[in-house]
Every structure is written in structure tokens, then in C-alpha cells.
C-alpha positions in Angstrom: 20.2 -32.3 102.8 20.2 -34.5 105.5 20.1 -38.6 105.5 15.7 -38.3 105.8 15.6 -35.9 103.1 18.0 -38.3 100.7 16.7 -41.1 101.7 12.8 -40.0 101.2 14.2 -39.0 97.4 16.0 -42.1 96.5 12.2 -43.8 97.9 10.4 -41.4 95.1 13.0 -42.0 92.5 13.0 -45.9 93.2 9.1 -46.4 94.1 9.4 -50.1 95.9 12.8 -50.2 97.0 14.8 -52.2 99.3 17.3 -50.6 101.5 20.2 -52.4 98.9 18.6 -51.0 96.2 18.0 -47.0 98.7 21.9 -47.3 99.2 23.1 -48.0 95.4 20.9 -45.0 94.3 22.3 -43.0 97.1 25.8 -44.1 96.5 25.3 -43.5 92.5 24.1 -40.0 93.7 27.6 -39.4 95.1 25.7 -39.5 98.9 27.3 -42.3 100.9 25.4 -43.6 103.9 25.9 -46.4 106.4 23.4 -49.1 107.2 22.6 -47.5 110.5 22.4 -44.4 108.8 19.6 -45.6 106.7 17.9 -47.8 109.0 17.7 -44.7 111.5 16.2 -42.4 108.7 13.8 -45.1 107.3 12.8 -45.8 111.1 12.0 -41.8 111.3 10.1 -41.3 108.0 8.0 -44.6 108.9 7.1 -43.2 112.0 6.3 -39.8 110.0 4.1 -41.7 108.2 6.3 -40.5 105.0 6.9 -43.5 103.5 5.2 -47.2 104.2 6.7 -50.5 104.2 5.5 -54.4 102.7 7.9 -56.9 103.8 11.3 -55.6 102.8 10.2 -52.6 100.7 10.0 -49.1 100.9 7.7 -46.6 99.1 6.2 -43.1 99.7 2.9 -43.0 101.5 0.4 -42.6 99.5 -2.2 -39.5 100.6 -5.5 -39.9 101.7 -8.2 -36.7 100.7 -7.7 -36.0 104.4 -4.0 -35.9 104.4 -4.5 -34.3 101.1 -6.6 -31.6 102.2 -3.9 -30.7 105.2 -1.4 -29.9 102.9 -2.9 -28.0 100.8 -4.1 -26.1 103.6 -0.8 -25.7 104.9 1.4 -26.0 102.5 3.3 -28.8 103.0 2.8 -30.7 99.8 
């Protein structure tokens, strides 16, 4: 898996999560990351629209019925 994939599941594990609390899971998962690391995959799944963030917390994005209806559509979720 690569650093977006772990990080996105430490993020559903965790719900809020700060990126101290992302790397402790990830490190207690035996998946070692470096600040840049993490900062570059959180930057990619915000842009994704993946995940959202409130001040320094991280949580999965939650669907609209649009967004919904997509991936149902095509499979994705």
C-alpha cells in the first residue's frame, strides 16, 4: 500500500486525528513514515477531496447523495 492508502486508513481507524496521532497509529501498525511523507499524502487526499480538515484535524470526507450516487454507479465505494 502506498503512504495515501495508509494514511487514508489510519484517518478511518482514528476519525479526527492529528497528524501526531496519523503517525503513532502508523508507526504502531509497523508502517513508518516521515513528516514529509505524511504531509505530502494528506496534501493529496485533501485535494482528492478524500479526507477534510478543521484546524489541525483530519477525518474522511463525508459523502453527499451526489457523491454517493457516483460511486455506486461506478464502483468506487
Amino acid at each position: 500500500m502506498d503512504a495515501k492508502g495508509w494514511v487514508r486508513r489510519a484517518i478511518e481507524r482514528l476519525g479526527w486525528a492529528t497528524e501526531r496521532e496519523i503517525l503513532r497509529y502508523l508507526d504502531e501498525a509497523g508502517e513508518e513514515l516521515s513528516r514529509k511523507e505524511l504531509k505530502d499524502a494528506l496534501a493529496a487526499l485533501l485535494a482528492e477531496g478524500a479526507i477534510e480538515q478543521k484546524g489541525e484535524l483530519f477525518r474522511i470526507q463525508k459523502k453527499t447523495g451526489a457523491r454517493e450516487a457516483f460511486d455506486r454507479l461506478f464502483g468506487e465505494g
